[in-house]
C-alpha positions as CSV (number, residue, x, y, z in Angstrom):
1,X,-49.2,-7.8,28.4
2,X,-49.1,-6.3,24.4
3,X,-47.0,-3.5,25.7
4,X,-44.5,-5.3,27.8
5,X,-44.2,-8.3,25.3
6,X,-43.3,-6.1,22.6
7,X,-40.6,-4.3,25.2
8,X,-39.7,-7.4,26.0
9,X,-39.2,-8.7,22.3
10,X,-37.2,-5.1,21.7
11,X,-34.4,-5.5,24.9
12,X,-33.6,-8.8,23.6
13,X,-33.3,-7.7,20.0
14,X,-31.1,-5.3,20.9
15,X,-29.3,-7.0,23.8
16,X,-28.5,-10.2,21.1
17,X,-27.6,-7.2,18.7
18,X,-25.0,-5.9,21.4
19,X,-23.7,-9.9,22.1
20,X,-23.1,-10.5,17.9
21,X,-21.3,-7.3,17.5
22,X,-19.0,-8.0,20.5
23,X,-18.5,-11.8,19.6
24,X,-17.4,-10.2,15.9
25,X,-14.7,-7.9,17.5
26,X,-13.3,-10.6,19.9
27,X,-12.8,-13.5,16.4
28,X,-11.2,-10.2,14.3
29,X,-8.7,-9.9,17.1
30,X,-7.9,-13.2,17.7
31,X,-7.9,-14.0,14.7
32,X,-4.9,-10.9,14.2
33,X,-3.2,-11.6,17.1
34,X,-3.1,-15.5,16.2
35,X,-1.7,-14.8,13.1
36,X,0.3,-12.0,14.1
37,X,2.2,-13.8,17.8
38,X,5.0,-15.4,16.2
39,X,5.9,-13.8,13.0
40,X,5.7,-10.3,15.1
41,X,8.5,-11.9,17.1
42,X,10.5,-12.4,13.8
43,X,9.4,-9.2,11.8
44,X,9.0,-6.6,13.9
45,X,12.6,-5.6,15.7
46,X,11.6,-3.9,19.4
47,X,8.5,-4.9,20.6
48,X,8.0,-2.1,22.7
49,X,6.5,0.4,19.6
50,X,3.6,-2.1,19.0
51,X,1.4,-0.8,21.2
52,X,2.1,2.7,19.6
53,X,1.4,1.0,16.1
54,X,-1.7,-0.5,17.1
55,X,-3.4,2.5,17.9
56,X,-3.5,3.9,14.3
57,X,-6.6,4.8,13.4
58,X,-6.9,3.9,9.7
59,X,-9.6,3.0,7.1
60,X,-12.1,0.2,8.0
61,X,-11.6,-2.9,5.4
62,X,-14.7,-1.8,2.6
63,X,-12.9,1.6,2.6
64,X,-10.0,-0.2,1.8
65,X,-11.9,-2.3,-0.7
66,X,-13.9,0.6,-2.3
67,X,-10.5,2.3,-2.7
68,X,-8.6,-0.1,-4.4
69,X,-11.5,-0.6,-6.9
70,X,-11.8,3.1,-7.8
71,X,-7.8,3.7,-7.6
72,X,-7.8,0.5,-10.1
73,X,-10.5,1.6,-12.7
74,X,-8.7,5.2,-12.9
75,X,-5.2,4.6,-12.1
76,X,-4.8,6.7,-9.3
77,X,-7.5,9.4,-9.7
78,X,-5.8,10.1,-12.9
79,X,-2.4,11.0,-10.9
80,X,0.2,10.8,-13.4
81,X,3.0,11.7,-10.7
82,X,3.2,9.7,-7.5
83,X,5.5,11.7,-6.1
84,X,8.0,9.6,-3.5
85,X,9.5,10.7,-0.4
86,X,12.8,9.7,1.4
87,X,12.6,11.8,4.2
88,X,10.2,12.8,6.5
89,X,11.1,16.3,5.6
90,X,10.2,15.6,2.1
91,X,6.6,14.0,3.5
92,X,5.3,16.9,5.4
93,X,6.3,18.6,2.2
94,X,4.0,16.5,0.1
95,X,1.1,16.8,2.9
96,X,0.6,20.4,1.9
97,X,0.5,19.3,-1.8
98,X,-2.6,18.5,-4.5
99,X,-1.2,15.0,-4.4
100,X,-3.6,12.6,-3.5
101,X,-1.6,9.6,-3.4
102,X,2.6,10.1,-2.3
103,X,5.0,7.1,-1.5
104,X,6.7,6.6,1.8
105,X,10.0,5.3,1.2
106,X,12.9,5.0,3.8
107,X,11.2,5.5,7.3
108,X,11.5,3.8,10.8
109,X,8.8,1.9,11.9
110,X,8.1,3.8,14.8
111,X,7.8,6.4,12.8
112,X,4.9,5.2,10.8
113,X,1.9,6.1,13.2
114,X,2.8,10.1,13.6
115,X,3.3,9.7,9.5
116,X,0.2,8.0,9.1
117,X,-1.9,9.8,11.4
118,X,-0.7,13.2,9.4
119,X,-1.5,11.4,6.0
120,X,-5.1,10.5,7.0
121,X,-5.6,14.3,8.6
122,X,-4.7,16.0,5.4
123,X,-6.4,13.0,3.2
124,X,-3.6,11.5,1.7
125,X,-3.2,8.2,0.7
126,X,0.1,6.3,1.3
127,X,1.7,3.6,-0.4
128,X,4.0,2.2,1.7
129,X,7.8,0.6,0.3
130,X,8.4,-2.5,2.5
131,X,11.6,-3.3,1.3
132,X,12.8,0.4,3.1
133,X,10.9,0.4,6.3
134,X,13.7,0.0,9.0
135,X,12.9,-2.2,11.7
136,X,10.3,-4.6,9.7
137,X,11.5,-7.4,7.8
138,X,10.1,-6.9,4.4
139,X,8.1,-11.0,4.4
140,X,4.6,-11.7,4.3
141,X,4.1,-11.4,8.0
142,X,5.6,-7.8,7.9
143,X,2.8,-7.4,4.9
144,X,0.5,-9.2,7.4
145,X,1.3,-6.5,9.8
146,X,1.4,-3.4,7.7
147,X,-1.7,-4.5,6.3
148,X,-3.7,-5.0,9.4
149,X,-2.2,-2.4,11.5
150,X,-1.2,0.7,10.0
151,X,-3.7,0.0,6.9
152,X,-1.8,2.1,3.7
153,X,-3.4,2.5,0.2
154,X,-0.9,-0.1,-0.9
155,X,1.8,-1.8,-0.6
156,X,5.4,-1.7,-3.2
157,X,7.6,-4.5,-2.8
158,X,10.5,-6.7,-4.8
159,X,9.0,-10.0,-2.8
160,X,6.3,-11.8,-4.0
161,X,4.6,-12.8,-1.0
162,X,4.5,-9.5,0.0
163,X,2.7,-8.6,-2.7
164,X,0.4,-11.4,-2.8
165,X,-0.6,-10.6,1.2
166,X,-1.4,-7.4,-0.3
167,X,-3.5,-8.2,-3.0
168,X,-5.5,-10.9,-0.3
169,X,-5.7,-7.9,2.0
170,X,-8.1,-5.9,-0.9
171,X,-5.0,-2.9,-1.1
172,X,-3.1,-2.1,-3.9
173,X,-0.4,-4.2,-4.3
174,X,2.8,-3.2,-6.5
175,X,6.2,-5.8,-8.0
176,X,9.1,-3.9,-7.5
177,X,11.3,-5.1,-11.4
178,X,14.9,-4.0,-11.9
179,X,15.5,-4.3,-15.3
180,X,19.4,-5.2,-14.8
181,X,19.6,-7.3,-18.0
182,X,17.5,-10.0,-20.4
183,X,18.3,-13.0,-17.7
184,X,16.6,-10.4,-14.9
185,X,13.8,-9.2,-17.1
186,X,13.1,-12.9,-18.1
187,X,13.3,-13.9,-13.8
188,X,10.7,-11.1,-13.4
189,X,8.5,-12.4,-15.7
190,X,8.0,-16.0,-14.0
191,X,7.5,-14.3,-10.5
192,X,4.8,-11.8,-12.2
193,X,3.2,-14.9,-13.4
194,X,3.2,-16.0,-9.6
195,X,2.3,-12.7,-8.2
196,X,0.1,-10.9,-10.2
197,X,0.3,-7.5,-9.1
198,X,-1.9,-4.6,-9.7
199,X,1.1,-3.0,-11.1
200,X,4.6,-3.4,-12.1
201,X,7.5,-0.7,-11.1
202,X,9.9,-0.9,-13.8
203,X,13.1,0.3,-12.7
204,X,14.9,2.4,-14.4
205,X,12.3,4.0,-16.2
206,X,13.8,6.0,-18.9
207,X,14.2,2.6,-21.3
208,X,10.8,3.3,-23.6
209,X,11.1,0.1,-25.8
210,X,11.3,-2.6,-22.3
211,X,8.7,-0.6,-20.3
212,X,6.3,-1.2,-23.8
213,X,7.1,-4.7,-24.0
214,X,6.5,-5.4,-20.4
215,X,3.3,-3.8,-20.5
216,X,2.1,-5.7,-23.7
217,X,4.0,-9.3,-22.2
218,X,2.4,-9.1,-18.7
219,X,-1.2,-6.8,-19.5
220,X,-0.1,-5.2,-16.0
221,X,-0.6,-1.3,-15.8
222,X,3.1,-0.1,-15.6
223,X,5.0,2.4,-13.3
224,X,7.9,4.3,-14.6
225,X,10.5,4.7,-11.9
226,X,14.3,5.7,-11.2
227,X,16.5,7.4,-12.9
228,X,13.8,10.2,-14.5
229,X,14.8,13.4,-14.3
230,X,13.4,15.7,-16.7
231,X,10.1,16.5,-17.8
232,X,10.7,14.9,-21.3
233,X,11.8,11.3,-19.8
234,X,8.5,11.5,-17.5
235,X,6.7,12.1,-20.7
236,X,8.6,9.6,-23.0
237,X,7.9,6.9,-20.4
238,X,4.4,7.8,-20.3
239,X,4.1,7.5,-24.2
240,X,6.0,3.8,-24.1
241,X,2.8,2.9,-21.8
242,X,3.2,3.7,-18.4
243,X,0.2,4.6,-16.2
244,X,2.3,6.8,-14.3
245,X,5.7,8.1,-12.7
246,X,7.0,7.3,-9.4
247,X,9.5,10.0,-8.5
248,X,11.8,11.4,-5.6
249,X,13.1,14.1,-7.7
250,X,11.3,17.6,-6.0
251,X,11.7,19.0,-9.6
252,X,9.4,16.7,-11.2
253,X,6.9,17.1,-8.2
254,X,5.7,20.6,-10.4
255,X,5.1,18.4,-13.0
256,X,1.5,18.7,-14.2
């Protein structure tokens, strides 16, 4: 009686084990695909490459947690460069790179789960533009989406709800700022105020003196970006404050 009571007790450990775990994976997914019905039919342009997109195999959510954490307290494993590609040509190109994080900028959504599968083979970590993936809307369902689906290091945006779906989603979440003139820098700052990124892409990035006083105005790490193209502008904006560069110029990519 001992020995089958304790069997007994076992099986129905385990079996209630089995029925928590499976109760836990049906709530995650309807709780995705409740969110996700409608605005997919508004962001996402040609339903027929979801089911491609879904099967991306990405990082589970305290990988995603643990990463933004440690890419936080170091800025990027110390990555001064975050190199940014335009092409897919230029992506395969930073795959066989020391790079550990690149940018994905103009891409097709349907090509995002070939891209992202490569990433995650050769250990990369992408950070994902939103305002240049064709075929997505850049709103916060598309964040919703990105987020949940193909699962990037982080996400760059001009919006601020895209940037705040990031930041609830535990990845990194970067403002977009075009520093056009004082009325645009002054704009910025309200919507910073709303947003609170993890970091602010100033655009250009070879003014010194604005990317300083952003920095010291908002506290936000700063990322230099646009219009550098020599070694000496990456280093002046690095000087004025920023954490690091973001570039698509393949000469600066040697940069150490």
């Amino acid at each position: 009686t001992g020995r089958w009571g304790w069997i007994t007790s076992f099986l129905r450990s385990s079996f209630q084990s089995i029925i928590d775990h499976f109760l836990r994976l049906r709530d995650t997914h309807s709780l995705v695909f409740r969110e996700q019905r409608e605005p997919l039919h508004q962001s996402v342009k040609g339903l027929l490459i979801f089911p491609f997109v879904c099967v991306i195999m990405g990082e589970s959510d305290n990988a995603l947690m643990m990463e933004r954490k440690n890419g936080m307290k170091t800025h990027f494993q110390n990555q001064r460069l975050l190199p940014a590609a335009k092409s897919v040509k230029d992506f395969e190109k930073l795959l066989e790179s020391s790079y550990e994080y690149i940018v994905m900028l103009d891409c097709h959504l349907a090509q995002l789960p070939p891209l992202m599968r490569l990433a995650h083979q050769h250990q990369k970590k992408v950070i994902l533009h939103v305002d240049l993936i064709q075929g997505l809307k850049n709103d916060e369902y598309a964040a919703e989406f990105l987020c949940q689906m193909v699962k990037p290091a982080g996400l760059i945006s001009t919006r601020t709800p895209v940037v705040q779906v990031a930041k609830k989603r535990k990845i990194i979440a970067i403002q977009r700022v075009f520093l056009l003139d004082t009325h645009a820098l002054e704009t910025s700052y309200r919507l910073l105020q709303l947003s609170q990124p993890d970091y602010i892409e100033v655009l250009p990035g070879i003014i010194p003196h604005v990317i300083k006083e952003v920095a010291e105005i908002t506290k936000i790490p700063i990322l230099a970006g646009g219009l550098i193209r020599t070694k000496q502008e990456l280093e002046s904006a690095l000087e004025a404050g920023a954490v690091a560069i973001t570039s698509s110029n393949r000469k600066l990519w040697h940069v150490k």
